[in-house]
C-alpha positions in Angstrom: -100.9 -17.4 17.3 -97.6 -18.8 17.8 -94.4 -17.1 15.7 -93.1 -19.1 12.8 -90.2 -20.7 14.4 -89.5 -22.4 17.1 -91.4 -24.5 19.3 -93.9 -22.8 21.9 -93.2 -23.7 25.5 -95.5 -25.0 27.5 -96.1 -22.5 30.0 -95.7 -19.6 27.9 -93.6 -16.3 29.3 -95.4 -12.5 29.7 -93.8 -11.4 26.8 -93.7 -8.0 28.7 -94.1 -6.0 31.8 -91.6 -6.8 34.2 -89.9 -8.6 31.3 -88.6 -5.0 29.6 -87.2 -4.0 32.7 -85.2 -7.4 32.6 -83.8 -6.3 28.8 -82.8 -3.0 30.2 -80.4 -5.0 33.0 -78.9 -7.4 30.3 -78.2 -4.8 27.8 -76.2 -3.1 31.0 -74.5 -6.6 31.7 -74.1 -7.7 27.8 -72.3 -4.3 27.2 -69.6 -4.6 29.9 -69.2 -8.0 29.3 -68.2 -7.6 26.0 -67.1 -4.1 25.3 -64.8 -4.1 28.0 -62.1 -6.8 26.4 -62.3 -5.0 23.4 -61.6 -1.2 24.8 -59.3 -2.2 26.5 -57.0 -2.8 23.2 -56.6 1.3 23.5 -53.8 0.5 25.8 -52.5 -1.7 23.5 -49.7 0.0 21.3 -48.7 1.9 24.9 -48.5 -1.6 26.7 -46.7 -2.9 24.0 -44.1 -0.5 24.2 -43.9 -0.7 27.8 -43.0 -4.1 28.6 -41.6 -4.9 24.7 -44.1 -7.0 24.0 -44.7 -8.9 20.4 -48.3 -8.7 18.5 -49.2 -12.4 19.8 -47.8 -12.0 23.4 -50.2 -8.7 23.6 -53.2 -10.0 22.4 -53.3 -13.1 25.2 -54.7 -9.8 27.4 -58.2 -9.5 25.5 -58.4 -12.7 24.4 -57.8 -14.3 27.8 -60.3 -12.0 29.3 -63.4 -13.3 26.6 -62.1 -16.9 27.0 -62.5 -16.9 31.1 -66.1 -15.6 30.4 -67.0 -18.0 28.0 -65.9 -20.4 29.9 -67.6 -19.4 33.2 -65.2 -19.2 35.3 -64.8 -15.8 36.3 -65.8 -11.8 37.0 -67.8 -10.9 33.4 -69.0 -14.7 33.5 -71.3 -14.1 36.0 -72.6 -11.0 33.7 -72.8 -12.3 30.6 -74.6 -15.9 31.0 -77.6 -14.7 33.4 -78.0 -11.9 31.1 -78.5 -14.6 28.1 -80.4 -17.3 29.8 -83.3 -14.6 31.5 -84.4 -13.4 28.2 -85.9 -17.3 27.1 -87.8 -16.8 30.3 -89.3 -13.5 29.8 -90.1 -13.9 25.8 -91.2 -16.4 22.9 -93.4 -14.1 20.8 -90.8 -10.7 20.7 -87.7 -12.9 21.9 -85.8 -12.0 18.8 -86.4 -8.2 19.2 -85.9 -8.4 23.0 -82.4 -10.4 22.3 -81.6 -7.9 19.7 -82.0 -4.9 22.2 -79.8 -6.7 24.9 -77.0 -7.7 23.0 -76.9 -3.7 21.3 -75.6 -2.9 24.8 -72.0 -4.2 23.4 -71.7 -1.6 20.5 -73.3 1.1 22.6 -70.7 0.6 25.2 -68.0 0.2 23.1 -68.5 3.0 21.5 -68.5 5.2 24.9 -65.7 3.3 25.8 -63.0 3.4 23.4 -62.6 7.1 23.6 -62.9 7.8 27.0 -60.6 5.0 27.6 -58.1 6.9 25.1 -59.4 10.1 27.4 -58.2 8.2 30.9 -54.8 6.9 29.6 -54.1 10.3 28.3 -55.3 11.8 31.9 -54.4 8.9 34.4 -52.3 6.6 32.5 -53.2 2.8 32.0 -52.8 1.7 35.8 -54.8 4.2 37.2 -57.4 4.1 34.1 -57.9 0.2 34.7 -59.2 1.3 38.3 -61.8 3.6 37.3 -63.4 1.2 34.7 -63.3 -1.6 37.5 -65.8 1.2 39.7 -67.5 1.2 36.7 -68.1 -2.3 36.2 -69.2 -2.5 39.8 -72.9 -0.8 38.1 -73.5 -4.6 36.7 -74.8 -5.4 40.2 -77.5 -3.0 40.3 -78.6 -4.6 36.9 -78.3 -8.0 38.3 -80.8 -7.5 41.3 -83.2 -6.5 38.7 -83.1 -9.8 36.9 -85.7 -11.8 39.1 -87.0 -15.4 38.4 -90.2 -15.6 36.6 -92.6 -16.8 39.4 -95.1 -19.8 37.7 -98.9 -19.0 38.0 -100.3 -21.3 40.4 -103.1 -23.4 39.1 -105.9 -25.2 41.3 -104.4 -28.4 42.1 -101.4 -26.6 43.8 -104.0 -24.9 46.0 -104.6 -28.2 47.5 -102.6 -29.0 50.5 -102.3 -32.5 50.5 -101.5 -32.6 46.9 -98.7 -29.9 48.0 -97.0 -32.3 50.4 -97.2 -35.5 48.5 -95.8 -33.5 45.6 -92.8 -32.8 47.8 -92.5 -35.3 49.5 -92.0 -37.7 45.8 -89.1 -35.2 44.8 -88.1 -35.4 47.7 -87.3 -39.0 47.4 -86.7 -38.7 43.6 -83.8 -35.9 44.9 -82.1 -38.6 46.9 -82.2 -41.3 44.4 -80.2 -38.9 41.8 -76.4 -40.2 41.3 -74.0 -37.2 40.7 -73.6 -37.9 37.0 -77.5 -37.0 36.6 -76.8 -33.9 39.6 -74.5 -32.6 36.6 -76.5 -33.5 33.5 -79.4 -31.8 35.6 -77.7 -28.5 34.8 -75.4 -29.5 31.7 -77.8 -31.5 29.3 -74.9 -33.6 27.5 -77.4 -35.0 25.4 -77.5 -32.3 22.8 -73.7 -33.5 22.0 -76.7 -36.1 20.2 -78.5 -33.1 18.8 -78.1 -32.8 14.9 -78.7 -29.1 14.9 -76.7 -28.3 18.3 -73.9 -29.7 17.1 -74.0 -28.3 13.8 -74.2 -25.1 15.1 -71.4 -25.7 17.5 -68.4 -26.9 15.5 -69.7 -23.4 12.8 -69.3 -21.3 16.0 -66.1 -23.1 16.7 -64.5 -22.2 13.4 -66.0 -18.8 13.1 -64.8 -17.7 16.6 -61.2 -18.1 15.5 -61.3 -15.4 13.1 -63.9 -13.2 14.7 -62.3 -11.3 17.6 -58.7 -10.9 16.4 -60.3 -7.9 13.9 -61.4 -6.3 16.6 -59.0 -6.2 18.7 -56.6 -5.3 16.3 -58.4 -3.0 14.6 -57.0 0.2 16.2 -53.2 -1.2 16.5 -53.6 -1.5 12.7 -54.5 2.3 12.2 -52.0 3.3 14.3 -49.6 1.1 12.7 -50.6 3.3 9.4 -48.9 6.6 10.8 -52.8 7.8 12.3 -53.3 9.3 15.6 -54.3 7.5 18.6 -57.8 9.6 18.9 -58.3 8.3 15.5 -57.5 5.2 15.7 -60.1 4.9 18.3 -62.8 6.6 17.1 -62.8 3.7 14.3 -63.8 1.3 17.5 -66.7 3.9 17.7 -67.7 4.1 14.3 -67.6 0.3 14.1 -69.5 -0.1 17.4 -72.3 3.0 16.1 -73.0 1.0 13.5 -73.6 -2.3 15.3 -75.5 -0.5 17.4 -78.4 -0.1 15.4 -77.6 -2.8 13.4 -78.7 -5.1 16.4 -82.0 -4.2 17.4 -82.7 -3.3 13.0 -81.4 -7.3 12.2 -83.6 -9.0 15.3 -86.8 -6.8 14.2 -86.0 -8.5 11.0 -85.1 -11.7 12.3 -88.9 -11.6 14.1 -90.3 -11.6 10.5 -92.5 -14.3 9.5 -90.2 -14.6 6.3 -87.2 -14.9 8.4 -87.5 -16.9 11.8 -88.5 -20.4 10.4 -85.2 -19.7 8.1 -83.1 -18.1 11.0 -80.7 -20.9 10.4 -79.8 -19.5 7.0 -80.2 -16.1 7.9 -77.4 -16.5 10.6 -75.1 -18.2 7.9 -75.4 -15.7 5.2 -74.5 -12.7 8.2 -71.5 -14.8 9.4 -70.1 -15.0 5.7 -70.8 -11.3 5.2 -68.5 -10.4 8.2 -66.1 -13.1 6.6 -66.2 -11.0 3.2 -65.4 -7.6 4.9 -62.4 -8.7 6.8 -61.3 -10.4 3.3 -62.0 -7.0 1.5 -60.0 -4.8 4.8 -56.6 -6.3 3.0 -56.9 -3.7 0.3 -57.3 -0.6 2.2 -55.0 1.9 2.7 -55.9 5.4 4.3 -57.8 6.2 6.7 -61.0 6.3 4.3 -61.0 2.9 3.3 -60.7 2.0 7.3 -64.0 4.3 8.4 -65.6 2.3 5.4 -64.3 -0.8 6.7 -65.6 0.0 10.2 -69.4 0.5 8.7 -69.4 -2.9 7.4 -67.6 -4.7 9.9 -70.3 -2.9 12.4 -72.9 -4.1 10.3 -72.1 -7.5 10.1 -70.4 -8.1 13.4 -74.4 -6.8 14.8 -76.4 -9.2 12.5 -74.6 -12.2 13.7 -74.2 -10.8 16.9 -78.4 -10.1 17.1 -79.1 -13.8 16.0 -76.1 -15.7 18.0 -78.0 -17.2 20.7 -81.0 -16.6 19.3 -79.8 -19.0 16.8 -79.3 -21.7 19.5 -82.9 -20.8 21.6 -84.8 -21.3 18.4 -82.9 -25.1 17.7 -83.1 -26.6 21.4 -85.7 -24.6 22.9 -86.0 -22.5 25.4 -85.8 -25.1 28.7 -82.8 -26.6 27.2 -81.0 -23.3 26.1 -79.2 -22.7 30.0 -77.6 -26.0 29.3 -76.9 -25.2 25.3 -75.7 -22.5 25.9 -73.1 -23.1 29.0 -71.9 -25.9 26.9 -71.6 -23.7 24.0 -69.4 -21.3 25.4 -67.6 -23.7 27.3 -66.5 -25.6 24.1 -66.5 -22.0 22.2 -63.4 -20.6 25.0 -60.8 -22.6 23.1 -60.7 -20.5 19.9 -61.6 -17.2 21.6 -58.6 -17.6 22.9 -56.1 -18.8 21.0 -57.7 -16.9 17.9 -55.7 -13.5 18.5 -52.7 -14.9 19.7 -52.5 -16.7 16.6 -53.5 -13.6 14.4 -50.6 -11.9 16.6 -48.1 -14.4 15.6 -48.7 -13.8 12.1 -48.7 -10.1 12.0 -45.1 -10.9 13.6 -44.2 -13.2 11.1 -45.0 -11.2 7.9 -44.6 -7.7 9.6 -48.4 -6.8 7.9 -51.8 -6.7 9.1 -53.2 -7.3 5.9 -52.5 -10.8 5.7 -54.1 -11.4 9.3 -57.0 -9.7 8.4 -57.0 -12.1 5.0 -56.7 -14.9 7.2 -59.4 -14.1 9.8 -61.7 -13.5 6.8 -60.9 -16.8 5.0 -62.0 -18.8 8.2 -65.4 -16.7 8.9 -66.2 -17.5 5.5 -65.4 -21.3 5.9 -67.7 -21.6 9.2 -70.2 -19.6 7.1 -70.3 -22.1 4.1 -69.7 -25.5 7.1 -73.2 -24.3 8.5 -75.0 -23.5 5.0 -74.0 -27.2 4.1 -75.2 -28.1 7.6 -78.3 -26.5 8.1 -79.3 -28.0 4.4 -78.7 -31.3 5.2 -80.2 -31.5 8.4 -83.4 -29.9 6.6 -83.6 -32.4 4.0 -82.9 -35.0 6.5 -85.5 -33.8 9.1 -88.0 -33.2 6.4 -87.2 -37.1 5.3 -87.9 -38.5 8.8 -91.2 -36.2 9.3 -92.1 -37.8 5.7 -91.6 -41.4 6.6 -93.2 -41.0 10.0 -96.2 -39.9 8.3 -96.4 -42.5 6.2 -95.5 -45.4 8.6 -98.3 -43.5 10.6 -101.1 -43.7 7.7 -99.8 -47.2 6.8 -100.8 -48.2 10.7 -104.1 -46.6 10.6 -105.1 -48.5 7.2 -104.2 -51.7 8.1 -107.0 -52.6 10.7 -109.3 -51.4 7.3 -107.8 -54.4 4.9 -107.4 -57.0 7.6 -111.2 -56.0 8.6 -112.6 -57.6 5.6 -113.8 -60.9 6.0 -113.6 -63.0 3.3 -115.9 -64.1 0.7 -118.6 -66.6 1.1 -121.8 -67.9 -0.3 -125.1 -67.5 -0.2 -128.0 -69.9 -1.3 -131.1 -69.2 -2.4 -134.2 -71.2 -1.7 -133.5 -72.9 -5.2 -130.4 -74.0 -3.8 -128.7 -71.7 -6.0 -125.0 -70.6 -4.9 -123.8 -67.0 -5.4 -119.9 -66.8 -5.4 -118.1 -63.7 -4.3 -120.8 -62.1 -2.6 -118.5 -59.8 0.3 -120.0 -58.8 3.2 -118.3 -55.5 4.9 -117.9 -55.4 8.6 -117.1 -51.9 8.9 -118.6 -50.4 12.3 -121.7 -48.9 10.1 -122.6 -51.8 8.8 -122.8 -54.0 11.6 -124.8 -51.2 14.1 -127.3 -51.6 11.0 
């Protein structure tokens, strides 16, 4: 029985074996790719005081880094969007829970990260702490060559030699005949920029993403900008990052949920705008207290929509089209990723307070949170209108042969030469077999 959501594929995926192994290497490669731009802003304050940097100039570090990956170009690229695209190919039934487990390798790293990276500046100082974590990274390639290619079963007719050869030998010839604007499209499907739901989903994620890092990375800058101690200030990263680590596997259990996945849309709109709410709500605090307390929301919401990101996407194009979504997704999603900080720098520089960064960052989650709401409604209403008319154009087809097939009336005499008007005679296939 296929889940609620989503649209079964046509060779369906194991849904297992091998395929667990394969969520143990992404949650390796997901954790790296994103904890390391955001552990990194330990070194921040120190850095800052180094080279006499401003708020904005020091943020272009970690939001430079996460903008390069989304963008594929380089280094945590090639970790992070092999480590998305292999889960589709291994699940359909548990894909939520087994894209849930793979992206908790972020908060689970994080929070091992942030304070030993406080540990290695302390010990080694930022230079010699940035080569260690670079040998560390270098454990993403054993979890890459455990990623293999699901291998399709092989069925009768490719048993058969000749149909083997011909087989080639026709994409063969279709290979050559391919222009280089279909090579591309081949791996960058540019018509989901026709895609109602893809593109809804993309100008949300636009909006969100330029108030969705920036708390983050300035989370622990902002503590110690309060008078607390570096070793607190990080262990707030941790406590954030605890939290989202059980919050990501809890959320895609739940996401799995036959009350949930055929409303996933919704489900990731109402986590976005409760991650919106908490950085709103982080302007009134003002001890340490208040921060922990903001750190167990912030956890909790930055795993929910975290859990259901690209989950999200799978369950709106599909499976065989989400390598394309979602290169074109991040693509289009580097430009606020990394001007987002910057920008939340330049205003902490401007007012000399965090608190109205943090206001500002929650004021545009919340807006990408109520664009997609609106969205996701109206493309509902507008899908279920189609589906409706279809059906009825449909029905309409099938019962016109019916009225055309009646022929019309005509009149029978009787041996007294009587005439009986409106006798009909039905030619319906019954009938005329009797």
């Amino acid at each position: 029985m296929p889940p609620p959501g989503g649209t079964p594929p046509p060779h369906p995926p194991p849904d297992g074996g091998w395929g667990w192994v394969v969520v143990g290497a992404a949650f390796i490669s997901i954790g790296f790719s994103y904890a390391f731009p955001k552990a990194v802003t330990v070194f921040f304050k120190e850095i800052q005081l180094l080279f006499n940097t401003t708020y904005s100039e020091i943020a272009w570090i970690s939001s430079t880094m996460l903008a390069v990956m989304y963008a594929g170009g380089l280094g945590l690229a090639f970790n992070l969007q092999p480590a998305l695209t292999i889960i589709g190919k291994y699940f359909y039934k548990k894909r939520p829970v087994a894209n849930g487990l793979a992206m908790a390798g972020s908060p689970v790293f994080l929070s091992t990260l942030a304070p030993f990276n406080q540990y290695l500046f302390n010990t080694y100082g930022w230079k010699g702490s940035f080569m260690i974590l670079g040998g560390l990274l270098l454990n993403c390639c054993v979890a890459g060559s455990l990623m293999r290619p699901v291998e399709p079963k092989a069925s009768t007719e490719s048993k058969n030699k000749v149909g083997v050869r011909e087989t080639d030998c026709s994409m063969k010839k279709r290979q050559k005949k391919l222009s280089v604007w279909e090579e591309i499209n081949k791996y960058l499907d540019f018509s989901l920029f026709k895609h109602r739901g893809f593109l809804i989903y993309l100008s949300g994620n636009v909006i969100m993403f330029l108030g969705f890092f920036a708390p983050v990375i300035f989370l622990a800058p902002y503590a110690k900008d309060k008078g607390i101690d570096e070793y607190s200030a990080a262990f707030l990263l941790s406590v954030m990052a605890f939290v989202d680590m059980f919050a990501r596997p809890t959320v895609g259990l739940i996401a799995n949920s036959k009350l949930i996945r055929p409303r996933i849309q919704y489900f990731f709109s109402f986590a976005v705008m409760f991650t919106g709410i908490c950085h709103l709500l982080c302007a009134l605090a003002e001890d340490y207290t208040s921060l922990v307390v903001y750190a167990v929301f912030f956890g909790l919401g930055f795993g929910s929509v975290s859990s259901v990101l690209f989950e999200t996407l799978m369950d709106l194009v599909g499976a065989q089209r989400f390598s394309s979504a979602v290169g074109l997704v991040t693509v289009v999603e580097c430009c606020p990723v990394l001007l987002g900080p910057p920008l939340a720098g330049k205003l902490v520089d401007e007012t000399g307070q965090y608190k109205y960064m943090y206001l500002a960052c929650g004021a545009i989650v919340v807006l990408a949170s109520v664009w997609l709401l609106i969205g996701n409604a109206a493309n509902y209403r507008l899908l279920a209108r189609e589906k409706k008319k279809s059906i009825h154009t449909k029905e309409s087809q099938e019962t016109e042969p019916l009225k055309t097939s009646q022929s019309p009336s005509v009149n029978i005499k009787s041996g007294k030469n009587e005439e009986w008007k409106g006798a009909e005679v039905n030619s319906s296939e019954r009938e005329t077999n009797i």
